[in-house]
FIVOLUM-986675 format. One record per residue: x, y, z of N, C-alpha, C in turn; residue number from 1. Coordinates in pm, 1 decimal. Atoms other than C-alpha are relative to their C-alpha. Layout:
# residues N
      n_x      n_y      n_z     ca_x     ca_y     ca_z      c_x      c_y      c_z resi
        X        Y        Z        X        Y        Z        X        Y        Z  NUM
...
END
This chain:
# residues 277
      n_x      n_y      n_z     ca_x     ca_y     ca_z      c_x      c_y      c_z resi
    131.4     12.4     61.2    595.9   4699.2      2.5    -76.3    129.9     10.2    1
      7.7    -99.8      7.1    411.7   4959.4    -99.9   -145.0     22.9     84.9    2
    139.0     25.9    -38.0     79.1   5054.6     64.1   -137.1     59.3    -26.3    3
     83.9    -42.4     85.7   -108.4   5161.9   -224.5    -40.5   -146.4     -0.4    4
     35.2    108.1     85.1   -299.9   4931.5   -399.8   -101.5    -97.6     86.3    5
     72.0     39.5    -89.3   -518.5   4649.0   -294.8     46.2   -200.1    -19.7    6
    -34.3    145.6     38.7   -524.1   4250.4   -247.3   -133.7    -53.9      2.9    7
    138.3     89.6     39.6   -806.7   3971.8   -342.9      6.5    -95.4    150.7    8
     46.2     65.2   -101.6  -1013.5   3830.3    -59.8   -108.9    -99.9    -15.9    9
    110.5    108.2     59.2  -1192.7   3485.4   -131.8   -112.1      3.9    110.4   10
    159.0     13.0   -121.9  -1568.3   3460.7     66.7     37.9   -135.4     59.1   11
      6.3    112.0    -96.6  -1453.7   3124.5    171.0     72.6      8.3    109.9   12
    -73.2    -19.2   -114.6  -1239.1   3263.6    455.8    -97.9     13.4     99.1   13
     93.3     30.0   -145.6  -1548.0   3234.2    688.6    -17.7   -105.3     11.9   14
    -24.8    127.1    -51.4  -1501.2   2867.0    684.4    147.3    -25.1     49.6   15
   -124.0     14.3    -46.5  -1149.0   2933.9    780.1     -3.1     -5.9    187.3   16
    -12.0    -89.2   -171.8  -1053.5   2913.7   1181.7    -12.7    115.9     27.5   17
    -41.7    -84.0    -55.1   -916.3   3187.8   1169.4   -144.9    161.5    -40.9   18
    116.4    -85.3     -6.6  -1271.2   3373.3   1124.6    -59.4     30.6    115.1   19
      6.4     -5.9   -100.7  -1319.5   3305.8   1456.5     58.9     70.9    107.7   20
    -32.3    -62.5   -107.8  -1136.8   3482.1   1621.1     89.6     99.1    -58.0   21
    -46.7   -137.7     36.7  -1047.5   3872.5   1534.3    148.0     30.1     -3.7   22
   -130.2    -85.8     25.9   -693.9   3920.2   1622.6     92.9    -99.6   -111.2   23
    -42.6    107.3     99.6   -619.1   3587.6   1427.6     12.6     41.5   -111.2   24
    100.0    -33.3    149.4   -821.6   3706.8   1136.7    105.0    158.0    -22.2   25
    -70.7    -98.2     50.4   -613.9   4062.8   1144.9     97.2    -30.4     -8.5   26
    -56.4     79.0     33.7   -358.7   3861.1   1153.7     90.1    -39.2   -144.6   27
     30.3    102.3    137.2   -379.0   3654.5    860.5     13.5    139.1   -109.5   28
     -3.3   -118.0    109.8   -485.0   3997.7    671.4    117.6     97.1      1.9   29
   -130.0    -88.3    -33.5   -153.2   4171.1    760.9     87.1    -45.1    -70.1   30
   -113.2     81.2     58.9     40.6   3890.1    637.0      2.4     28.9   -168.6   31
     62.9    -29.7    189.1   -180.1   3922.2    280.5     49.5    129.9    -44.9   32
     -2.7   -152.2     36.0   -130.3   4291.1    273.0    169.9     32.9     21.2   33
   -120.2    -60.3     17.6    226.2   4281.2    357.7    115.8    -89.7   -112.2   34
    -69.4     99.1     89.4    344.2   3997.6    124.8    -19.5     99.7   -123.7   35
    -41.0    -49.1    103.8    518.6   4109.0   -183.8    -60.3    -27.6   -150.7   36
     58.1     69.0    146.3    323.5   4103.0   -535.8    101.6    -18.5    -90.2   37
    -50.4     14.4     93.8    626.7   4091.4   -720.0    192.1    -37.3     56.0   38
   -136.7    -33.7    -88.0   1023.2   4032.0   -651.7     52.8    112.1     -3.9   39
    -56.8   -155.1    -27.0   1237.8   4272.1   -532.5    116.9    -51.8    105.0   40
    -73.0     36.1   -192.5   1506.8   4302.9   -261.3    -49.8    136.6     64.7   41
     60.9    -86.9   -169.5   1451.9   4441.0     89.9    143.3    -10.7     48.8   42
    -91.8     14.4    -87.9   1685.1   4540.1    321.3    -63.5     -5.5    144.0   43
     54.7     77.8    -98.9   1584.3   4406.6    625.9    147.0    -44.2    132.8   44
   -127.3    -27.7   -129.5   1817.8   4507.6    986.0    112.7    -11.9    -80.2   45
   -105.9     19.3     73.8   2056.0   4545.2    722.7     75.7    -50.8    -62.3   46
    -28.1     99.9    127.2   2064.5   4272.3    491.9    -82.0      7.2    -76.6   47
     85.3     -6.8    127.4   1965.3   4257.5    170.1    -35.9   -124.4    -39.9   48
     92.6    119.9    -22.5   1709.6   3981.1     93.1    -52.3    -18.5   -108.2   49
     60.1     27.3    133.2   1548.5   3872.6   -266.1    -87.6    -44.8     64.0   50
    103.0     95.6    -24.1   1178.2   3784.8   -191.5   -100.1      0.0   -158.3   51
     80.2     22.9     80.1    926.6   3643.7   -449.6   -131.3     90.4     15.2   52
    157.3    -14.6    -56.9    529.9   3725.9   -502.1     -6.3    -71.9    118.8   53
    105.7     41.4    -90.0    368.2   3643.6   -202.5    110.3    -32.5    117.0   54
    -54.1     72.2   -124.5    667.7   3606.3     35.1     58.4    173.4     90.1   55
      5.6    -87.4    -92.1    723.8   3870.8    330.2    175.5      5.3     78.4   56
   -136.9     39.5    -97.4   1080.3   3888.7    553.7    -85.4    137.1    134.7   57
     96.4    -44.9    -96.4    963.0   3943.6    920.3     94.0    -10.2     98.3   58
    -56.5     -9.9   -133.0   1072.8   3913.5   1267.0   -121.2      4.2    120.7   59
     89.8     -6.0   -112.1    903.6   3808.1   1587.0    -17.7    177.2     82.3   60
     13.5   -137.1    -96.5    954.5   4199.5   1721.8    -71.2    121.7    -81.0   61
     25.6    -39.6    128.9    905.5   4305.5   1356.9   -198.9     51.4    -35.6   62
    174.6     11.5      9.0    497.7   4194.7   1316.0    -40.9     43.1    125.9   63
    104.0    -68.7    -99.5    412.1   4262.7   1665.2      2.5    160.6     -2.0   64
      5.0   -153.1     10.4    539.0   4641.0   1601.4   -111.9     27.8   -100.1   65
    105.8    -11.1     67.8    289.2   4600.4   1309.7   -105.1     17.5     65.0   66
    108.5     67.9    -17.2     38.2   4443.4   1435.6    -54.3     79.9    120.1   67
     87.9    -76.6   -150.8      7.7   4644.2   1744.5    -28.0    139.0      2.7   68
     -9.1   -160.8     19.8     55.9   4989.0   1608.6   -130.2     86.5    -14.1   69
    135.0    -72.3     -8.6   -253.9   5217.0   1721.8    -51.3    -77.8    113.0   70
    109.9     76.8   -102.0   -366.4   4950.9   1974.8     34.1     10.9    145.4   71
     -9.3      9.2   -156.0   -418.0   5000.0   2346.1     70.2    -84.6     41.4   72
    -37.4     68.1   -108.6   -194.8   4879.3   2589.2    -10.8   -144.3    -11.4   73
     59.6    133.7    -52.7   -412.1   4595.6   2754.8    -23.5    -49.5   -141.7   74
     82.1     97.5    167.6   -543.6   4488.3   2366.0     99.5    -13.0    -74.6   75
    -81.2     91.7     66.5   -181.6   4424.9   2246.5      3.2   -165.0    -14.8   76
    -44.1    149.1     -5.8   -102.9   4073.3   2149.4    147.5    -34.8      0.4   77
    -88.5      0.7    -20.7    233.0   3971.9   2238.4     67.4    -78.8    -72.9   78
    -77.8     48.4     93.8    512.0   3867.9   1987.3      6.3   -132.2     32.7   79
     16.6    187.9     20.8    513.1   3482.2   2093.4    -95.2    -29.3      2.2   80
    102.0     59.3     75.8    168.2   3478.6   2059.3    -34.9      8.1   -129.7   81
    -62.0    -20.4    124.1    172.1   3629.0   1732.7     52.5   -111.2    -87.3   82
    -65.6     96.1     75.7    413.9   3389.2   1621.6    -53.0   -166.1     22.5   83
    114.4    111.3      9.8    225.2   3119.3   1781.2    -74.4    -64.2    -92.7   84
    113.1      5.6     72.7    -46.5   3177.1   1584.2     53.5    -52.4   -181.0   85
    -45.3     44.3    131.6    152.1   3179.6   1218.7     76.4   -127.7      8.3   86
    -14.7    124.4     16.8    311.4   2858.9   1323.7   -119.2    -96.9    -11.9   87
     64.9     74.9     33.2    -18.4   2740.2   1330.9    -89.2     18.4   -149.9   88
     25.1    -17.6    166.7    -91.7   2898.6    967.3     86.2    -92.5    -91.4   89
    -85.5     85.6     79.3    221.8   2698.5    887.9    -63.1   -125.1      3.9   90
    -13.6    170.8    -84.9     92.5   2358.2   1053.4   -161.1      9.6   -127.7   91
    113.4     40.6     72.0   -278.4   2435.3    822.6     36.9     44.8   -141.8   92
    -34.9    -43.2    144.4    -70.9   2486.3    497.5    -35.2    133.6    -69.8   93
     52.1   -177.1     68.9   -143.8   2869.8    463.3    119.2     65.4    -61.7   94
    -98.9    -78.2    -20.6    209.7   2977.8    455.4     89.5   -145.4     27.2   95
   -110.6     46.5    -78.3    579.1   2833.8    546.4    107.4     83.9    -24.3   96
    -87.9    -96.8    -47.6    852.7   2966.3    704.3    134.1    -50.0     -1.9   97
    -67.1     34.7    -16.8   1183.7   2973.5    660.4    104.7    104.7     66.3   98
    -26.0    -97.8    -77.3   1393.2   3117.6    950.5    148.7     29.4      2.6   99
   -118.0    -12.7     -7.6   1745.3   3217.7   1014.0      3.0     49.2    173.4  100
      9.7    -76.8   -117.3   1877.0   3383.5   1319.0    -18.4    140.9    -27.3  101
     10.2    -85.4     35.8   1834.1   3698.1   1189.3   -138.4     31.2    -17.8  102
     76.4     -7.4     21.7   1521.7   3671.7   1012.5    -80.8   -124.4    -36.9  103
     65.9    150.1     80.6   1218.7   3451.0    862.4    -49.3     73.2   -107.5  104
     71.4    -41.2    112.2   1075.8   3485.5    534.2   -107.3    -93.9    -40.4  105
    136.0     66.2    -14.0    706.3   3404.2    529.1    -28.7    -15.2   -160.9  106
     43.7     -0.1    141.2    585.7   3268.7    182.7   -156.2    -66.8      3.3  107
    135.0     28.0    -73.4    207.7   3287.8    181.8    -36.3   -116.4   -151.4  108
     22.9    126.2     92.3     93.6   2927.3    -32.8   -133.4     45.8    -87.2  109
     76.6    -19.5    126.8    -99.8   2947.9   -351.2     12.4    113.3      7.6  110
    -31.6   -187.0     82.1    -28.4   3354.9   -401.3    -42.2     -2.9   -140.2  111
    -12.3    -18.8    131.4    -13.2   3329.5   -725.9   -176.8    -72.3    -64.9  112
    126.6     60.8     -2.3   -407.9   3145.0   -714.3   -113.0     91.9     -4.4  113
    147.1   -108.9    -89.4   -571.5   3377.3   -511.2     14.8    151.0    -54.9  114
    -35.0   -134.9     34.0   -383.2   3686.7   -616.6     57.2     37.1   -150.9  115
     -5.3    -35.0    161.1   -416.2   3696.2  -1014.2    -71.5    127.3    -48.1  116
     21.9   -134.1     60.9   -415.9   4006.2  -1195.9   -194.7     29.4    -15.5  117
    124.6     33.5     52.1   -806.1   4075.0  -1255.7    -40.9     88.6   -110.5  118
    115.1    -75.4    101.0   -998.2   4207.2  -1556.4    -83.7     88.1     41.9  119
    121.4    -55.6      2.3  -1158.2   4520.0  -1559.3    -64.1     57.7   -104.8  120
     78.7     20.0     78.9  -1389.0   4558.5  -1733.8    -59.6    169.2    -29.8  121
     33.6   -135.5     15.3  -1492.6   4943.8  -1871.3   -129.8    -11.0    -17.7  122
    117.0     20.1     83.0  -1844.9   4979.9  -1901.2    -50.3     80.5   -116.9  123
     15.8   -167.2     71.0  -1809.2   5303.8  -2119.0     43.7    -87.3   -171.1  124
    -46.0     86.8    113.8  -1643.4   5036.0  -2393.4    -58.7   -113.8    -32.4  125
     76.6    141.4     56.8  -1798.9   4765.9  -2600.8     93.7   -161.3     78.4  126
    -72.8    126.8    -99.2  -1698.9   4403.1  -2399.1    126.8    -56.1    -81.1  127
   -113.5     64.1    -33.0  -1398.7   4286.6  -2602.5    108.5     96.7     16.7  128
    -73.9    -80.7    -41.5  -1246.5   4647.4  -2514.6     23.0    -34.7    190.6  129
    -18.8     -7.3   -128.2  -1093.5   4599.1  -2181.2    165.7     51.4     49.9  130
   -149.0    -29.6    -48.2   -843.2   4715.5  -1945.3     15.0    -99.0     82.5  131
    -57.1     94.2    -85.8   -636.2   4496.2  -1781.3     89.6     24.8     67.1  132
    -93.9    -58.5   -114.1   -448.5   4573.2  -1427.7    102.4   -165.3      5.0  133
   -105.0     71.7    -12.5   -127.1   4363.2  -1436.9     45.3      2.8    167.6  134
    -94.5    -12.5   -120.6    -13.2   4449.8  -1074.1   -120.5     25.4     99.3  135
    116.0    -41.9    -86.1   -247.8   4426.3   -799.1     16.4    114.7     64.6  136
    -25.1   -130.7    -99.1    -44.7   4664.4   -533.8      1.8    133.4    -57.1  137
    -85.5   -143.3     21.1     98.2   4935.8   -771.4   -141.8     33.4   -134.0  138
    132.6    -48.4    134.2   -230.2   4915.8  -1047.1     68.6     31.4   -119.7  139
    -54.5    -35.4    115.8     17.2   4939.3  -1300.7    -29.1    -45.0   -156.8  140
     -0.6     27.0    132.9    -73.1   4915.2  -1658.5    145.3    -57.1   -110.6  141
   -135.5      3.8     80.8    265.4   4971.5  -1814.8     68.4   -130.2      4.9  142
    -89.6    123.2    -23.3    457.1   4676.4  -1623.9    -58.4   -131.5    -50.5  143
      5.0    135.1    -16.3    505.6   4297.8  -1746.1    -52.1    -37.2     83.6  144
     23.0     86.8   -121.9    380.4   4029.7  -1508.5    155.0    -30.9     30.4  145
   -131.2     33.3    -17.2    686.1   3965.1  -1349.5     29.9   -175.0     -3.9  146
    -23.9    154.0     18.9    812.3   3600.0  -1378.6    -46.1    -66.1    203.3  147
     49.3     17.6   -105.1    605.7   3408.8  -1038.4    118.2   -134.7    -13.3  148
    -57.0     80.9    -16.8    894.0   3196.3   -978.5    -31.5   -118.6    163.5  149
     22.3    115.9   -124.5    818.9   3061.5   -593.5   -122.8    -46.8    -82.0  150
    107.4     88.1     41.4    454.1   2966.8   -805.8     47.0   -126.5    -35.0  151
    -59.6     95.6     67.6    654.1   2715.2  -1025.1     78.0    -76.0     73.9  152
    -79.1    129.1    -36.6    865.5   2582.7   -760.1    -69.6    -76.9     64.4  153
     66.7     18.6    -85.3    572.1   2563.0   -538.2   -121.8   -134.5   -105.4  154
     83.7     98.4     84.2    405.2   2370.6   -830.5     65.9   -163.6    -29.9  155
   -105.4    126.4      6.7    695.1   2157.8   -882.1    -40.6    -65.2    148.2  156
     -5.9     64.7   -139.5    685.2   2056.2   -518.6   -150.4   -113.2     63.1  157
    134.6     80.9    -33.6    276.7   1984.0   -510.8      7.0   -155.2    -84.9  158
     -8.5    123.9    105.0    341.8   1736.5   -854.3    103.8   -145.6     49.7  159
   -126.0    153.5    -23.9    642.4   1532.6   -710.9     17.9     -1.1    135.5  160
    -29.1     66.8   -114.3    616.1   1531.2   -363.6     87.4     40.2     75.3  161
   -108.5    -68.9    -36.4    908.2   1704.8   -287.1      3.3    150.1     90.5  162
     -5.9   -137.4    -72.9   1063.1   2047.7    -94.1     83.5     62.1    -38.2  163
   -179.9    -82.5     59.1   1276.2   2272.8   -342.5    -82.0    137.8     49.5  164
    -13.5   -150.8    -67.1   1321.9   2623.5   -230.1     10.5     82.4   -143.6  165
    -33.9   -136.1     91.5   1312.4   2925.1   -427.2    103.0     92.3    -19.2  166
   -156.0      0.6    -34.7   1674.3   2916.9   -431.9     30.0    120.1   -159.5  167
    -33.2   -122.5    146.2   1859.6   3187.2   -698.6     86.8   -147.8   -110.4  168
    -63.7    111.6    138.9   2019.4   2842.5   -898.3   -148.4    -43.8    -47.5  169
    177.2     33.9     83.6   1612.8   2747.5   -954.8    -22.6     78.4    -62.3  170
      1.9    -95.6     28.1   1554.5   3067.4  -1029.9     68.4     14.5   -184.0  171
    -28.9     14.4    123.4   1776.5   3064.3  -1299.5      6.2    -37.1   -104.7  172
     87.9    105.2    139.8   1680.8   2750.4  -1486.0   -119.3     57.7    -36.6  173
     88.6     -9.9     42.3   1379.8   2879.9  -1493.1     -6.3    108.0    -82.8  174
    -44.3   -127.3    101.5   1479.4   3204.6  -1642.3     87.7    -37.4    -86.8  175
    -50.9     84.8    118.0   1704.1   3047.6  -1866.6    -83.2    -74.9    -99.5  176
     56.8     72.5     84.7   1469.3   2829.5  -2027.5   -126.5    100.9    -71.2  177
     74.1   -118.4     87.4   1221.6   3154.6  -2046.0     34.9     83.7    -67.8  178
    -93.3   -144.5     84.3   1462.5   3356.3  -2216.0     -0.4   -137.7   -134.6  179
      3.9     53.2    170.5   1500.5   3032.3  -2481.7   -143.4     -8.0    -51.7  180
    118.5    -32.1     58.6   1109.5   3124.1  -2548.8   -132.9    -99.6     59.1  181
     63.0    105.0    -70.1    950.7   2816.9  -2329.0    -85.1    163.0     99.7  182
    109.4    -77.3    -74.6    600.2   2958.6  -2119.1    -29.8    -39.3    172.5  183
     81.4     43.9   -158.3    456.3   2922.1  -1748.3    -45.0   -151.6    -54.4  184
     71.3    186.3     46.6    247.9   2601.8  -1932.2     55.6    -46.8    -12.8  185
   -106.1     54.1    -30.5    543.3   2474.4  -2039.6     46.1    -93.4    103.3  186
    -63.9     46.1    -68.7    656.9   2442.6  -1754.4    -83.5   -106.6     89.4  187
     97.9     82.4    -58.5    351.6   2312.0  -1599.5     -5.2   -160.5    -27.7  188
     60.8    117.8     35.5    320.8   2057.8  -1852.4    144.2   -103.8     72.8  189
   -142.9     45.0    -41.6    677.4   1966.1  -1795.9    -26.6   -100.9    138.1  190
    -26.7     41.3   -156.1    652.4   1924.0  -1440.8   -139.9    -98.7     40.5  191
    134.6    100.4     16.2    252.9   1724.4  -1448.5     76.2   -155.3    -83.4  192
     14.6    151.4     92.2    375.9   1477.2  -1696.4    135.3    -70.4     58.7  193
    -89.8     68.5    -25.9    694.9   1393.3  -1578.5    -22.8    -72.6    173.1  194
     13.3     31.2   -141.9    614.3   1401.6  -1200.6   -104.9   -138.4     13.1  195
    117.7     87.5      4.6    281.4   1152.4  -1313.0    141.3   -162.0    -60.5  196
    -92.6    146.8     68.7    574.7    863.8  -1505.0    107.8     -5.8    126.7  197
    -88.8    -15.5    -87.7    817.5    927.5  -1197.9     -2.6    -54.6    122.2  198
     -9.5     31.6   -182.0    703.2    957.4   -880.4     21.6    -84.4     99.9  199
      7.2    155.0    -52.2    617.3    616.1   -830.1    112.7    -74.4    -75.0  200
    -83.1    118.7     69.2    915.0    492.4   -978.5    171.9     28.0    102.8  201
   -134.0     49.8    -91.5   1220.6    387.8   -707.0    101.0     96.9    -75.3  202
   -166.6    -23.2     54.5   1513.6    445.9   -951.6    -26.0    139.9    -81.9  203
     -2.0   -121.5     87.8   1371.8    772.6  -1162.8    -89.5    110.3    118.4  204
     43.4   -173.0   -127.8   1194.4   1011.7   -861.5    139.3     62.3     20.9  205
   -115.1   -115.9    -77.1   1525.3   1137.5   -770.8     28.0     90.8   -109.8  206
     14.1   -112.3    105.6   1513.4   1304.3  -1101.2   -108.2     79.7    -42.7  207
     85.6   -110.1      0.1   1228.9   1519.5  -1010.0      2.7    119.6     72.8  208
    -64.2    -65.8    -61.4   1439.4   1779.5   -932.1     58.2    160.0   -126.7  209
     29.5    -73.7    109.5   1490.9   2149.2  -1139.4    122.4    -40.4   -105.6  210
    -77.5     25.4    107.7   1811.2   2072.7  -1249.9     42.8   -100.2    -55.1  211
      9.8     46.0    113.7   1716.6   1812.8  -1422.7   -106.6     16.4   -106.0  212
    125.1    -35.3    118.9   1375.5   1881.0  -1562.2      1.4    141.1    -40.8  213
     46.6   -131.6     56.9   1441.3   2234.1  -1626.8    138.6     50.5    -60.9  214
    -83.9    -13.7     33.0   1786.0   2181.7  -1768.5      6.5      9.1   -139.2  215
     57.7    -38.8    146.8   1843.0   2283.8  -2132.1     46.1   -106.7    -69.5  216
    -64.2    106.0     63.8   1974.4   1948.7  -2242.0   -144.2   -112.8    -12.0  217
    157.3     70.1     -4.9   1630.9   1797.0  -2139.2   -134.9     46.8     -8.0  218
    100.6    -26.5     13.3   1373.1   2030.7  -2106.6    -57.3    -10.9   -133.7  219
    101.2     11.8    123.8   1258.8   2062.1  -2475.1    -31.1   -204.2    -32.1  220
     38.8     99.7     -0.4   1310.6   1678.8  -2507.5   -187.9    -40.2    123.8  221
     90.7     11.0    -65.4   1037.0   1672.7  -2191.0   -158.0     45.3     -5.4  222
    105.4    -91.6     69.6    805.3   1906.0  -2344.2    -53.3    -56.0   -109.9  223
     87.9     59.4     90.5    772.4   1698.2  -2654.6    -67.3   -113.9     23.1  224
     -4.6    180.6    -26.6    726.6   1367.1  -2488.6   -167.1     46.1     81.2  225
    116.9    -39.1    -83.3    446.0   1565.9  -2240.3   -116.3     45.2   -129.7  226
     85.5    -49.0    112.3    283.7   1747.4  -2579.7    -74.8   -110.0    -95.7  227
     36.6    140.9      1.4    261.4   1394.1  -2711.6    -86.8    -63.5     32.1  228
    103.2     13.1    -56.8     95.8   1276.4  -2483.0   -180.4     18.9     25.0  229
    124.5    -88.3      9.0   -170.4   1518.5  -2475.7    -49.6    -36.5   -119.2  230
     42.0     13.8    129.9   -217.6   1471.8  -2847.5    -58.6   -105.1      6.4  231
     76.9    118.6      6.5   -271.1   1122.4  -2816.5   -125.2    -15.5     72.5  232
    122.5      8.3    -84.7   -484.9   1153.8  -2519.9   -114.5     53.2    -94.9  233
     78.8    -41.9     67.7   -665.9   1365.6  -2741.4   -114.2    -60.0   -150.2  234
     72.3     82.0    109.5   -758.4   1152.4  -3022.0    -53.6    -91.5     39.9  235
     84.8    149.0    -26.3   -924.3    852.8  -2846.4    -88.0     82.2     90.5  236
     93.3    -28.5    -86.9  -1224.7    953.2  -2755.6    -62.6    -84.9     73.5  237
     44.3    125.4    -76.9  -1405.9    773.7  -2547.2   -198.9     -9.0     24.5  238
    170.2     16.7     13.1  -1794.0    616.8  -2537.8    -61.1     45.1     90.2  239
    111.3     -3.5   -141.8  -2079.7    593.6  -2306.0     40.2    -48.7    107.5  240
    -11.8    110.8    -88.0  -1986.0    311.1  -2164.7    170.4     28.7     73.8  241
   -168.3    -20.1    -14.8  -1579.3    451.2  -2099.1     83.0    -56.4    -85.4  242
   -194.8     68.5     96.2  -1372.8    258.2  -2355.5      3.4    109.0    -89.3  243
    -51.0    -78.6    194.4  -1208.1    396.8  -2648.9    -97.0    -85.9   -121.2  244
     29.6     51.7     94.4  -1390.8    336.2  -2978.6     55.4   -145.7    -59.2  245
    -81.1     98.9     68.6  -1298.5      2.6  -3109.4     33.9    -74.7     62.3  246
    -77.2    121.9    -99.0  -1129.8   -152.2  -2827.0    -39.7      0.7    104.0  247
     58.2    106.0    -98.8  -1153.0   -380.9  -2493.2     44.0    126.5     64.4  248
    -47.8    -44.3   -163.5  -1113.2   -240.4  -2127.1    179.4    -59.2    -22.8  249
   -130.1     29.7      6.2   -806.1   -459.6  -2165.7     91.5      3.8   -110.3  250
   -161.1    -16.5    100.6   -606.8   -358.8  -2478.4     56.2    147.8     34.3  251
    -28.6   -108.9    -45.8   -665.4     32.8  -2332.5     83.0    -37.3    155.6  252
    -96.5     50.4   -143.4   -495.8   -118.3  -1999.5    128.6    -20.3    -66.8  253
   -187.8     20.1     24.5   -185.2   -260.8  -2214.0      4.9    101.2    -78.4  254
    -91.7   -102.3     81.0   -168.4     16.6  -2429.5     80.9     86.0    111.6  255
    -51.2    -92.4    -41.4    -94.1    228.8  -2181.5     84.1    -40.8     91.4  256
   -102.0     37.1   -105.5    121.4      2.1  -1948.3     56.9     -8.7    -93.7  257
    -95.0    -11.5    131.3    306.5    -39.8  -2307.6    114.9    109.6     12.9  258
    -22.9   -102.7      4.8    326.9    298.9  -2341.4    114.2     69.0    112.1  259
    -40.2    -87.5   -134.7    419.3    414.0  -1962.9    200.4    -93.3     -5.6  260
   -131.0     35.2      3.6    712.7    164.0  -1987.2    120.0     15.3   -126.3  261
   -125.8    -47.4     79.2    882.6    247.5  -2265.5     83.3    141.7    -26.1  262
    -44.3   -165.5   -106.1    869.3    638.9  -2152.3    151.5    -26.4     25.5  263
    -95.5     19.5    -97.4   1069.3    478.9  -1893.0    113.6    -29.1    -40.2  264
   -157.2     67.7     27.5   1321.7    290.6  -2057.4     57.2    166.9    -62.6  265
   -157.1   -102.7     58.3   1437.1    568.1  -2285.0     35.2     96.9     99.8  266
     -4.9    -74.1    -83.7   1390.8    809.1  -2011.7    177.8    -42.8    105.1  267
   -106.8     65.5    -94.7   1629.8    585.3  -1783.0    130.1     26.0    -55.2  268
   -140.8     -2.6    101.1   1900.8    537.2  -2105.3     10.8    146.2     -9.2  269
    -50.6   -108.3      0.1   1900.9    907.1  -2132.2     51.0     32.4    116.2  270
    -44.5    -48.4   -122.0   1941.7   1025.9  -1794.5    144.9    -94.7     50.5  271
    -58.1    105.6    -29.6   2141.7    689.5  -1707.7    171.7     97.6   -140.1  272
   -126.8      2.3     76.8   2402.7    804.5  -1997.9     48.8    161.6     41.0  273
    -68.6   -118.6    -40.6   2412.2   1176.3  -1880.1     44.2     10.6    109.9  274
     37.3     36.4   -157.2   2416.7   1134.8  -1536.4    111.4    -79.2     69.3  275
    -74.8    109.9    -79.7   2664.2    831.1  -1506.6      6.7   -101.1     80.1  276
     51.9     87.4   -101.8   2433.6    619.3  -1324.5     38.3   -140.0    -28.5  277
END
């Protein structure tokens, strides 16, 4: 990582714990500043490592050499407290870790939230002239956004409940399906609408998983069924009082238990006939 450049700091981190107490708090900002805005590999004690935006590869001997570098003696903090401390970033959903014997690779949660490209704004140019910094660390103009893949799995995971990794076979569906011209929303919608007809359903959650919703045999089917949706949602507006124009509390109740179950069935007969269930 490079150590140009800069990272975004929300004002609500003084309701955080870790405001309280300084070495916490440098801490926390070490982790921000050393997490990766983009992928890449690292070599790391001599393995080579693929990390996403926002994920770090560390070592309990690793951060305290950081963390302590310039500091007196007596005012070190010592590598199991240190690590202490980010297990308890893990335990308040800031971060999670996944370790080896070798190494861990810290992936700091929502990255991709907190640390979006920002607009600047020229004042020398009329307002819809603007420049726009694509890369927080490197300020680069020139470069793409790179594809935020842990975002999407990490999105997948909030929608269904689940714990997929930012594995290189995810990875690839997802680049696969962006190379056949599908977007980030896409995928969003994908993963919202299906995870909402699913979750709660016994025999179809286990297919909230990438390689099936992000497989190329289903995704565009999933995309129209979610776009759908939306459309319809879109046309019934709704009164003062909450109904839809025209109709009861209870025909908007069966339409949409109508609706939700027949999703299901074809949903089931498809998967059910690819699948072999």
């Amino acid at each position: 990582m490079s150590d140009q450049g800069w990272i975004s700091l929300y004002r609500k981190i003084q309701n955080s714990f870790v405001w309280t107490n300084s070495d916490q708090l440098k801490l926390w900002l070490l982790i921000l500043m050393k997490a990766n805005h983009s992928e890449n590999k690292f070599l790391f004690n001599g393995n080579e490592i693929f990390l996403s935006s926002g994920q770090m590869v560390t070592g309990r001997d690793a951060i305290a050499l950081e963390f302590n570098n310039g500091v007196k003696p007596v005012q070190r903090v010592s590598s199991r407290q240190l690590w202490r401390w980010i297990k308890q970033f893990e335990k308040e959903q800031m971060l999670s870790i996944e370790s080896t014997s070798r190494n861990s690779v810290i992936t700091v949660k929502n990255w991709s939230e907190y640390q979006q490209p920002v607009q600047q704004v020229s004042s020398k140019r009329p307002a819809p002239v603007q420049q726009v910094s694509t890369n927080n660390n490197d300020n680069n103009e020139d470069k793409e956004p790179p594809v935020d893949y842990a975002a999407l799995i990490s999105y997948l995971n909030e929608k269904s409940g689940r714990a997929f990794h930012n594995t290189e076979a995810n990875r690839k569906l997802i680049k696969a399906r962006l190379n056949d011209g599908f977007t980030k929303k896409d995928f969003q919608k994908v993963i919202a609408y299906k995870s909402a007809e699913w979750k709660d359903n016994a025999d179809m959650s286990k297919y909230l998983r990438p390689n099936t919703l992000f497989a190329s045999t289903h995704f565009d089917d999933y995309l129209n069924e979610a776009n759908t949706y939306i459309a319809s949602q879109g046309k019934t507006k709704t009164t003062s009082d909450g109904q839809r124009q025209g109709k009861t509390e209870e025909e908007i109740v069966a339409e949409r238990k109508k609706h939700a179950e027949e999703i299901t069935r074809r949903a089931e007969e498809r998967l059910n006939n690819e699948h072999g269930d």
